[in-house]
C-alpha positions in Angstrom: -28.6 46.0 17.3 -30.2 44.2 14.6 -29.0 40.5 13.3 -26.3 41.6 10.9 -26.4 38.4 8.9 -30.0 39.7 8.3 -28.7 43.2 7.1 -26.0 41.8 4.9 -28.5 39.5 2.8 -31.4 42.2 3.1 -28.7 44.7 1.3 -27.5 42.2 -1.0 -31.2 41.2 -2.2 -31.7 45.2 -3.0 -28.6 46.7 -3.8 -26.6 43.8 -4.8 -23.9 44.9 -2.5 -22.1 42.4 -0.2 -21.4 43.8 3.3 -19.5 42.1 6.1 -21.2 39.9 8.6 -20.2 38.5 11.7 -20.2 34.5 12.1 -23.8 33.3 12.5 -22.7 31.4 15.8 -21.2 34.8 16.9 -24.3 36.9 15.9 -27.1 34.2 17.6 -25.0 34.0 20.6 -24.8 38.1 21.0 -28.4 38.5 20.0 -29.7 36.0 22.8 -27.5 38.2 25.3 -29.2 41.7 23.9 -32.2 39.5 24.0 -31.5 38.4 28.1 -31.2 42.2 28.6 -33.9 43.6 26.4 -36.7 41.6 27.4 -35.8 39.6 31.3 -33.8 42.1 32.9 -30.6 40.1 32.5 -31.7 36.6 32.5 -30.8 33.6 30.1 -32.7 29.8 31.2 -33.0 30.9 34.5 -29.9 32.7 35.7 -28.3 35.9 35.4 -25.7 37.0 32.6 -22.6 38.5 34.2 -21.1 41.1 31.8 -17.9 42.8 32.8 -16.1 45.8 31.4 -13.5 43.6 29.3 -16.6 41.8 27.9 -18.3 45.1 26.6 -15.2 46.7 25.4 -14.8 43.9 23.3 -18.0 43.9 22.0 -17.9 46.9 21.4 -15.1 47.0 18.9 -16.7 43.9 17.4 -19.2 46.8 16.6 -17.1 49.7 15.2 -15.4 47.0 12.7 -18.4 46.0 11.7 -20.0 49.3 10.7 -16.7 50.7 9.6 -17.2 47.8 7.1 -20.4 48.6 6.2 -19.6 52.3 5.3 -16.0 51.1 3.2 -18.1 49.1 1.1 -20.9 51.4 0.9 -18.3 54.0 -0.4 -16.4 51.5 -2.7 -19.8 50.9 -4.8 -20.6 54.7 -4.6 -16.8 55.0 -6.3 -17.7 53.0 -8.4 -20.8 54.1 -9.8 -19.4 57.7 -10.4 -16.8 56.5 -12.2 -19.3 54.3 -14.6 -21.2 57.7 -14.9 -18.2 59.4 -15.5 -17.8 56.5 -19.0 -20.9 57.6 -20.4 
């Protein structure tokens, strides 16, 4: 997982295309915990992060929205650009 704020201006900067993001908040807060897991086997300021199943799930389908966002709008502008062609 990368920060999807990040994405979302990268891809507007180069494409011009506005994808979904998450809230900042949201995004810091889920990047520290991929962060606690990534690099300190689980730990945040000294103690462990307890994850459950709900937890993930959720997470999870935070995910699948997200990147089922990213390919609708990649699609819309694609439409789009065919049909311009499609003008000339």
């Amino acid at each position: 997982m990368h920060d999807p704020v990040q994405i979302a201006q990268i891809t507007f900067e180069l494409f011009g295309i506005r994808l979904p993001i998450l809230y900042e908040e949201f995004t810091l807060k889920l990047l520290c915990i991929r962060n606690a897991f990534t690099h300190n086997n689980g730990m945040m300021g000294g103690e462990y992060i307890k994850l459950n199943y709900q937890d993930v799930k959720n997470v999870h389908k935070i995910f699948i929205a997200l990147v089922n966002g990213y390919v609708n709008k990649v699609i819309e502008e694609t439409d789009a650009a065919l049909a311009a062609m499609d003008e000339t």
